[in-house]
C-alpha positions in Angstrom: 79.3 -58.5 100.2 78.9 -59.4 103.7 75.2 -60.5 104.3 73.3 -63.6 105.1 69.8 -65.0 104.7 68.8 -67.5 107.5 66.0 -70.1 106.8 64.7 -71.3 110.6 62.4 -73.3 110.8 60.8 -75.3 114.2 57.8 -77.2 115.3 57.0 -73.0 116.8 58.3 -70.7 114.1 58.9 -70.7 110.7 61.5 -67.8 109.8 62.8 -66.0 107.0 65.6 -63.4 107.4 68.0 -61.6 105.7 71.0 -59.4 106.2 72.8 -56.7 104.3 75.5 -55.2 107.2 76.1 -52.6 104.8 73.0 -51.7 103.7 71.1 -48.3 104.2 68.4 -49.2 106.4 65.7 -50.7 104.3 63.4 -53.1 106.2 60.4 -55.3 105.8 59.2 -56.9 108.5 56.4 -59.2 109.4 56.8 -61.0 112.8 53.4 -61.5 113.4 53.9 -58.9 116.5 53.3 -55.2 116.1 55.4 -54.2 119.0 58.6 -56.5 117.8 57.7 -55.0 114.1 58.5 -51.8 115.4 61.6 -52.4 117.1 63.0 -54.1 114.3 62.4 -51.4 111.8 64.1 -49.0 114.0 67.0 -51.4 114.5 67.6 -51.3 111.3 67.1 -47.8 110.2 69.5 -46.6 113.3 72.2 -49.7 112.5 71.8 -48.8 108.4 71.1 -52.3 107.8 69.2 -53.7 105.4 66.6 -56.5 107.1 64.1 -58.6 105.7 62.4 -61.0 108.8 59.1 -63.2 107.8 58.1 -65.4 110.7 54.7 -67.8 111.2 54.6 -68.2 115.0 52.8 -69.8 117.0 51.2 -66.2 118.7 48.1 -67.6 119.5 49.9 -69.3 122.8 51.8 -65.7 123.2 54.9 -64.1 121.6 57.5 -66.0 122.9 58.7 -67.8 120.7 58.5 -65.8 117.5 60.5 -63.2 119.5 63.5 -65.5 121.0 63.5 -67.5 117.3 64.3 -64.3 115.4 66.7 -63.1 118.3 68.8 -66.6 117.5 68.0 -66.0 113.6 69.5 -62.1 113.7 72.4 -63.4 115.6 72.9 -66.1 113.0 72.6 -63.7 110.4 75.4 -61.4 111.4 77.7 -64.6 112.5 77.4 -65.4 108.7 77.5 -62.0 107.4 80.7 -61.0 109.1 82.6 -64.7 108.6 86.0 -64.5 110.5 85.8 -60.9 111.3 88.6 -59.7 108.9 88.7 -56.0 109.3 85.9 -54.9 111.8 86.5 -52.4 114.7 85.0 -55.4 116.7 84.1 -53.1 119.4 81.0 -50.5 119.4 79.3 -48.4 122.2 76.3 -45.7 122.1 74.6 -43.8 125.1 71.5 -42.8 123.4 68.4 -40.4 124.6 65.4 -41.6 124.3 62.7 -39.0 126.0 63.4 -39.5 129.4 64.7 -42.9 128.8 68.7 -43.1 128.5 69.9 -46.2 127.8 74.1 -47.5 127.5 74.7 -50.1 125.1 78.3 -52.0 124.7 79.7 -54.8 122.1 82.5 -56.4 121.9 82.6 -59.3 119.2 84.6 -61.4 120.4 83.7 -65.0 119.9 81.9 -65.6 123.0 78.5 -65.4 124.3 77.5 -63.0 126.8 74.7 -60.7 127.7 74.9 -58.0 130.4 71.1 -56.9 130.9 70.7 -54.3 133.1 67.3 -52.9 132.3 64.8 -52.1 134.7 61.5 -51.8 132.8 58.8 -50.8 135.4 55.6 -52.3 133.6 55.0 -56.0 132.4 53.4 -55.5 129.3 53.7 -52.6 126.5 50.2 -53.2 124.4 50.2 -57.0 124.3 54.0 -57.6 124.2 55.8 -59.0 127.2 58.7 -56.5 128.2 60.5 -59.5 129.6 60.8 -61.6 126.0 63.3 -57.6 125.3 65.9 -60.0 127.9 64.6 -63.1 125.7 65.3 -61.5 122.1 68.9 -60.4 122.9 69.7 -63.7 124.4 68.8 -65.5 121.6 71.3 -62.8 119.6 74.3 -63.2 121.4 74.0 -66.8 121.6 74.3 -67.3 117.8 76.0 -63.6 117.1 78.7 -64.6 119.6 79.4 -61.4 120.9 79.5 -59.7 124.2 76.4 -57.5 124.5 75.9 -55.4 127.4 73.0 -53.5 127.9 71.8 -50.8 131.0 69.3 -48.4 131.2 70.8 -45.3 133.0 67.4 -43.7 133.8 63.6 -44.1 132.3 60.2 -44.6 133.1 58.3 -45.2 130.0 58.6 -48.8 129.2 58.4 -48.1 125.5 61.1 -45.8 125.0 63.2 -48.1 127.6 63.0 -51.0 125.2 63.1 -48.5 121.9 66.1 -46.9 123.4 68.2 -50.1 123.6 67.2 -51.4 119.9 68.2 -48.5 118.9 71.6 -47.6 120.9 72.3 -51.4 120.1 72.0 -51.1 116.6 74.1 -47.8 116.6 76.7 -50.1 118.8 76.5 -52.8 116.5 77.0 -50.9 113.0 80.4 -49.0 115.3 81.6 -52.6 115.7 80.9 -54.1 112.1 82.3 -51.0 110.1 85.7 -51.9 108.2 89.0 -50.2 109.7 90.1 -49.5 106.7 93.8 -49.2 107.8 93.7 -52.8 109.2 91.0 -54.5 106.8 92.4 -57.1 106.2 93.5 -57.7 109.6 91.5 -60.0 112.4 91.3 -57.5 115.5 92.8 -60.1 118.0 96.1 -60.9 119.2 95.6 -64.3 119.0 94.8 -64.0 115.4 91.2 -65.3 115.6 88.0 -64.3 116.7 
C-alpha cells in the first residue's frame, strides 16, 4: 500500500497527516485556516487521495506557518508513500478551467527540488489568507516531495479561483504522475536506474 502518516512537530506547528495515494478522495482536514481547509479538500478530491491533515498553529501571529509546515508535511508524505518510485509514470500535466481562471500545472518527479511559479494573483488577501503563503505552501512541497513542480496561470482575475485552479490542476498532475504503468511496474522510470 503506498501511503504515509507524517508526525511534524515544531516550536510553531504541531501536524498530523496522512496519505493514501490511492485512495478515493476522502479528506478530513483541520488546519486551523478556512481558506487552506478548502484547498486541501479539493486537492484531494481532484488528486483521488485520501488525506487526513490536523495542525495547532500558531494563527494568532498569521497563517504562515501552519501553511508552509503542512506544504513540507504533504511533500513528506508522498516522498514516503511513493519510496523509490518503482512503477510510476513520474511525469503528470493538467490545463484546467477554473471560471475565468486557467491555470497550467507540470510535474516531473524526478529527485530534485524545483518550483516554477508563475502565478500572478492580483489581490493580497482572499478573506484573511495571504495569497502569497499559495508560493509558500508549494515550496514547502517540493522541497520534501522532490519533484519538479511548475505552476502558471495562463489567464484570471479572481484570486480565488487562481489559487483553487492550481490545487486542483496540481492534484490532477500529481495523481497522472503517481499512477502505476502497469507495463513497466516494476520498473524505476530513469535511465540511470534511480530516482
Amino acid at each position: 500500500m503506498r501511503t504515509a502518516v507524517v508526525c511534524r512537530k515544531t516550536a510553531e506547528t504541531d501536524i498530523f497527516l496522512s496519505l493514501d495515494l490511492d485512495g478515493s478522495g476522502k479528506s478530513t482536514i483541520q488546519s486551523g485556516c478556512g481558506f487552506l481547509d478548502h484547498m486541501l479538500t479539493l486537492f484531494a478530491s481532484h488528486g483521488r487521495f485520501d488525506l487526513m491533515v490536523t495542525c495547532n498553529g500558531d494563527t494568532q501571529v498569521d497563517y504562515h506557518h501552519t501553511v508552509e509546515d503542512i506544504g513540507i508535511a504533504l511533500g513528506q508524505a508522498f516522498a514516503q508513500a511513493l519510496g523509490d518510485k518503482r512503477g510510476i509514470q513520474r511525469y503528470g500535466d493538467r490545463i484546467l478551467a477554473m471560471d475565468e481562471a486557467l491555470i497550467l500545472s507540470s510535474v516531473d518527479f524526478s529527485g530534485r527540488a524545483f518550483l516554477g511559479y508563475r502565478m500572478k494573483i492580483p489581490t493580497e488577501k482572499v478573506g484573511d489568507f495571504d495569497t502569497e503563503l499559495c508560493q509558500e505552501f508549494w515550496y514547502g512541497f517540493v522541497r520534501k516531495a522532490e519533484c519538479s513542480l511548475h505552476l502558471q496561470m495562463l489567464s484570471g482575475s479572481n484570486s480565488h479561483h487562481i489559487i483553487e485552479g492550481a490545487f486542483k490542476s496540481a492534484a490532477r498532475s500529481l495523481r497522472q504522475a503517481v499512477q502505476i504503468d502497469g507495463q513497466f511496474a516494476h520498473e524505476i522510470p530513469s535511465t540511470k536506474g534511480v530516482l
